[in-house]
N, C-alpha and C positions, 0 to 999 in steps of 0.2 A: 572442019567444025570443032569447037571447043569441046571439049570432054571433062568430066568428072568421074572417075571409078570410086564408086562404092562398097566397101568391101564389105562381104557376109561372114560373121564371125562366129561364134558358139560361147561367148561369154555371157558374163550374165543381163548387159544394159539389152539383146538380143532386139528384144519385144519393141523399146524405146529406140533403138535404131530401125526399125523398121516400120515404127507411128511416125517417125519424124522423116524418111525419106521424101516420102508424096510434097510433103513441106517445100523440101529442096528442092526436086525436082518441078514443083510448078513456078517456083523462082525462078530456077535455070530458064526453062524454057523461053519466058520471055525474053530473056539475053540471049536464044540459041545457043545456049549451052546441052547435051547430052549427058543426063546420068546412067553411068552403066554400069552394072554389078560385078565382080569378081566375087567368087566363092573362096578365101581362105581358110575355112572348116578344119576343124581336125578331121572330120570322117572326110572331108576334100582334100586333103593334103597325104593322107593314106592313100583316097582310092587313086591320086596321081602320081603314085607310085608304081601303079600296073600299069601298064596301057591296054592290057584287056579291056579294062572297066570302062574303055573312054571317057574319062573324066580329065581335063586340060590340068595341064598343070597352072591353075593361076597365079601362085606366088612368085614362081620363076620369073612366068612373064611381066608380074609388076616389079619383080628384084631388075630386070633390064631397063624396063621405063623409068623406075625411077632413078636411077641416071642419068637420064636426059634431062637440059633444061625446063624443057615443057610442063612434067610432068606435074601433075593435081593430082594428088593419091590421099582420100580420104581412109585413113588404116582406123578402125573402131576395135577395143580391145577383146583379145582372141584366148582361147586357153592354150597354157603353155605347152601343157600336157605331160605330167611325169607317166612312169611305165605305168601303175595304175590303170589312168587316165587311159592310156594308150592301150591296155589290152579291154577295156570294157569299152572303147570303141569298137575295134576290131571285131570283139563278139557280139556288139550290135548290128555293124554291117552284114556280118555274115549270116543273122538271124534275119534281113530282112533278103537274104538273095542273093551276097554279091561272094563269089567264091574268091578267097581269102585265105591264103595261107594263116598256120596259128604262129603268134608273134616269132617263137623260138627258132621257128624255120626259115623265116625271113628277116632276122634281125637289124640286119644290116639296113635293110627299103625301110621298115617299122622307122628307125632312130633317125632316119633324115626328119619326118616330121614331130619327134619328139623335142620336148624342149623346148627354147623360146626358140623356134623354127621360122617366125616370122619376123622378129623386131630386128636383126642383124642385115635381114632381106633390104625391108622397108625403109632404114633407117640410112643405109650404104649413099646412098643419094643427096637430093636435096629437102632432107626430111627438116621440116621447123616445126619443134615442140613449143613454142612460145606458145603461153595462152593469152589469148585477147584482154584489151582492157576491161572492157565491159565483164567478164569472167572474175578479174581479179577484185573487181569494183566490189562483184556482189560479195563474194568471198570475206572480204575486207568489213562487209555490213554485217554481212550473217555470219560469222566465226562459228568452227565448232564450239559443243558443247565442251569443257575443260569443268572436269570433278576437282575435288578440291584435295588438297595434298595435306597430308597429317605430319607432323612433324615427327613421330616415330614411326614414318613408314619405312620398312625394311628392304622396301624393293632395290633393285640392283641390277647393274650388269654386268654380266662379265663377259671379259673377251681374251685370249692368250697374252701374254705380254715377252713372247719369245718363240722364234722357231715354227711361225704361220706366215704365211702369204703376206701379212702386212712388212714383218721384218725382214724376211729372204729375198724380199725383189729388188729387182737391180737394174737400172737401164742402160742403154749404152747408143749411141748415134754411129749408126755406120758411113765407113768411109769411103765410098763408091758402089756402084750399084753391085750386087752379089747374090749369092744362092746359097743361102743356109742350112742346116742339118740340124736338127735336135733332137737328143739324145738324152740317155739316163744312163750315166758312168756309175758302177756299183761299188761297194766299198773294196770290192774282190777285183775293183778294174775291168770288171765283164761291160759291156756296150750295146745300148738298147736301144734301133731308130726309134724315136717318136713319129718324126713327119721329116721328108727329105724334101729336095726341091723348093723349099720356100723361099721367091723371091723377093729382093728388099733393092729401096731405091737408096743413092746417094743422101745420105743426112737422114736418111729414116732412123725413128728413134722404137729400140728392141727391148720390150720390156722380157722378164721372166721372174720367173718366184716359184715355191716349190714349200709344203708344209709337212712337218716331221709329222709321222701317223701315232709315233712314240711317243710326241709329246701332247698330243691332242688327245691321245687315252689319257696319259695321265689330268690333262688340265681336266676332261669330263667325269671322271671319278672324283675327282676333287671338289667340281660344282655339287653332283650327288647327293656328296656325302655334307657337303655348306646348307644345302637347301634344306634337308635333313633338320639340320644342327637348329639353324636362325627359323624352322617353323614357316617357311615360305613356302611357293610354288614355287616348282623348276619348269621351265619352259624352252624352248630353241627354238629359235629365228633365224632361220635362211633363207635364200631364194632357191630350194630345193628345186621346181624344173625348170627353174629359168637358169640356171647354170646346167649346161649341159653334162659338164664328168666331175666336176667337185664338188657341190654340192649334195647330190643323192648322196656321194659315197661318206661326206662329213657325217649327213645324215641316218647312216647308216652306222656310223660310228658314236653318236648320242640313244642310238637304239640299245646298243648291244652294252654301254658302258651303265644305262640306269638300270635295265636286268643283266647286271654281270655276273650275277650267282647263277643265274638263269643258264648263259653262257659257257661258265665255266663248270657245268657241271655235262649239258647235252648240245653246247655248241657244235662240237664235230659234228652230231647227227644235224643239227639244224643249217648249217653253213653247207653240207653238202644236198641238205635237200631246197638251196637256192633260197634261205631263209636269213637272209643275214641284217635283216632291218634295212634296207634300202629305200623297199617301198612301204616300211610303218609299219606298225605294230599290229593293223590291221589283216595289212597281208599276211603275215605268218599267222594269225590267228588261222584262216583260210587254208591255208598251207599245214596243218596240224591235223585238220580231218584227215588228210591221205595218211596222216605214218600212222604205225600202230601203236604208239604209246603218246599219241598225239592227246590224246586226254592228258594224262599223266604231266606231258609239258606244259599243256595250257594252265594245270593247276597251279605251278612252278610260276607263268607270269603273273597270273591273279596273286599270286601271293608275295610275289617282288612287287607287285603296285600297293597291297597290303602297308606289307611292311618297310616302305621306302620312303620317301620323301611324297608329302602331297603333290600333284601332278594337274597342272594347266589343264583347263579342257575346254575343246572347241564345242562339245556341246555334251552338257552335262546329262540332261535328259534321255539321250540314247550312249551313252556311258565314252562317245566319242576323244579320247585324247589329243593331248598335243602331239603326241608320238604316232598318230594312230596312221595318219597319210600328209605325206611330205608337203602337197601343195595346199595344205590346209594352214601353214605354218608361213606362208612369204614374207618375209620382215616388210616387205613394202607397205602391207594392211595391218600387223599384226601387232608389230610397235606402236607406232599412230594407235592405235584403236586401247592399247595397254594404258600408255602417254594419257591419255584423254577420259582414263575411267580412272583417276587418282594414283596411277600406277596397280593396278590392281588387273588379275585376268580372273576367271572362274574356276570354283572347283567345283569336286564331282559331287557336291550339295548343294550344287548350284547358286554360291553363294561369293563376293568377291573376297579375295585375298591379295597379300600381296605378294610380290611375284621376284625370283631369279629370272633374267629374261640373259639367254647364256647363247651370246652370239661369238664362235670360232674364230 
C-alpha cells in the first residue's frame, strides 16, 4: 500500500499543518494511499534518546527510508533548536513526568538532537525542494511588500574580507578510495584528532576551511565601534542553530566583542561561570542571579548597551535584543525581512533605523 508520512514538527506553521492534514488525507484515501505520522519534535527527538521513555526514534527511521527510491516524506518545518531551546525543552519534559537527566549530565544524548538535527537526516535522500508552479505563480502575483529605499540610507553590510571560512577553504578530489584523518596541527607542531576514520570514495571531492578567531575579534570590534561612529544599528545574522559548532561559537564571539569593556573587566568570572555569549545576552543575564556580584555585572551590561552603538532589536517592547538569543537572529528570516522594510531593522524605541547587518 502507498504511504505518505507526515511529519509532526514544533515550528511555528504547527496549527496549519495540522488544519490541512484531514485535507490530504481525505485525498489519499481515495487513491488508497495511507497517511501516517512521524513525530520529529524536539521534545521527540530528546525523548529518543532514552529508551526508558519508549519513545521511537522517528527521524532515524525516516533518515533510512529516505534513501530508498520509494520513499514520500512529507518533512514540515521543525525548530533547530539552539541550547537555549534545548534546555527549556528538557525542563518542560521533566515538569510533566518523564525522568530526565539535566542537560550537563547528558551532554552528549542532549546535542544529537540539537541543531538542525533534522534537515541533513531528511535531505541525505531523494529529498526535492522544488516548489510547484502554481506556488511560484502566486508568488510571482502577490510579491512582497518592498519599503522604499532613501538614497542616504546608511545601511550596510559587513562581512570579513580575510582569514574566514570564505577565504581559507580549499578543495581537493581524491585519488582512490581512502580513510582520512583530520586534524588541527598547532603552531607549536602539537596534533589534535578531529574525527578519524572518515571514509571517502575515488574522485570525492574534500572541502575544508577554517576561520582566524584573531581576526574575527578584531573584524567585530571594528563593526562596533563603525555602527557607533555612522549612527546606525548593529545587528548579526547567522544561522546560529542550524550550524551546529560554528556558528554558536561565532556568536558568541559578537557577544563578548559589543560588551568588551564588559569582558575585559569580569570576563574571567563570567567565562568560568559558562557565560561566555553563546547562548545570548539573555542567558547570562539568567546566569548573573547565581554569582554574588551578579547585580554589579548586570549594571556593567546595561551600561555597555547605554553607551554603545544603538542595538537591533527583535522586540522592542519587552527590551528583547539582537544579541539576546541566537535563533532569534537566522539570516535566512532576518535579512529578507531587513531587505524588505527599506533596509531598516528596529530600535529599542520601537522605531525603524537603519542598520549594520554584520555577517562573519
Amino acid at each position: 500500500m502507498a504511504k505518505i508520512i507526515w511529519t509532526r514538527t514544533d515550528e511555528a506553521p504547527l496549527l496549519a499543518s495540522y488544519s490541512f492534514k484531514p485535507i490530504v488525507e481525505a485525498f489519499a484515501s481515495v487513491a488508497g494511499i495511507e497517511v501516517e505520522t512521524a513525530d520529529i519534535s524536539l521534545a521527540a527527538r530528546i525523548l529518543a534518546q532514552f529508551p526508558e521513555t519508549e519513545v521511537p526514534d522517528a527521524l532515524s527511521e525516516l533518515g533510512e527510508l529516505a534513501k530508498t527510491p520509494e520513499a514520500n516524506i512529507v518533512k514540515l518545518p521543525n525548530i533547530s533548536a539552539s541550547e537555549v531551546q534545548l534546555r527549556k525543552a528538557i525542563a518542560e519534559l521533566q515538569a510533566v513526568g518523564f525522568d530526565l537527566p539535566e542537560y550537563d549530565d547528558a551532554k552528549d544524548k542532549y546535542d544529537v538532537a540539537k541543531g538542525s538535527a533534522v534537515n541533513p537526516v531528511l535531505r541525505e535522500g531523494n529529498s526535492d525542494r522544488r516548489a510547484p508552479q502554481a506556488v511560484k505563480n502566486f508568488a510571482k502575483a502577490n510579491p512582497h511588500r518592498m519599503g522604499a529605499w532613501s538614497k542616504d540610507s546608511k545601511t550596510n553590510v559587513a562581512t570579513m574580507d580575510a582569514n574566514d571560512f570564505r577565504h581559507n577553504e580549499k578543495s581537493v578530489i581524491i585519488d582512490g578510495d581512502d580513510t582520512l584523518t583530520i586534524k588541527l596541527v598547532g603552531t607549536d607542531g602539537a596534533e589534535t584528532v578531529l574525527l578519524d576514520g572518515l571514509k571517502v570514495l575515488d574522485k570525492e571531492v574534500i572541502d575544508g576551511t577554517f576561520m582566524s578567531a584573531k581576526a574575527l575579534d578584531e573584524f567585530l570590534k571594528a563593526q562596533v565601534a563603525r555602527a557607533k561612529e555612522e549612527g546606525v544599528l548593529f545587528s548579526a545574522h547567522l544561522k546560529a542553530t542550524m550550524m551546529k559548532v560554528s556558528d554558536p561559537i561565532i556568536f558568541g564571539h559578537v557577544v563578548r566583542a559589543f560588551f568588551a569593556d564588559v569582558y575585559d573587566k569580569y570576563g574571567e568570572q563570567l567565562l568560568e561561570a559558562g557565560l561566555n555569549g553563546e547562548n545570548g545576552l539573555g542567558a547570562i543575564y539568567s546566569g548573573l542571579e547565581k554569582l554574588d556580584n551578579g547585580a554589579e555585572i548586570k549594571a556593567a551590561f546595561d551600561a555597555a548597551l547605554d553607551n554603545g552603538p544603538d542595538l537591533a532589536m527583535v522586540n522592542s517592547n519587552k527590551g528583547i535584543t539582537n544579541l539576546h538569543v541566537p535563533s532569534d537572529v537566522i539570516i535566512d528570516a532576518s535579512m529578507p525581512a531587513m531587505i524588505r522594510t527599506s533596509g531598516h531593522m528596529w530600535n529599542k524605541n520601537d522605531e525603524e533605523q537603519d542598520t549594520l547587518a554584520v555577517i562573519p
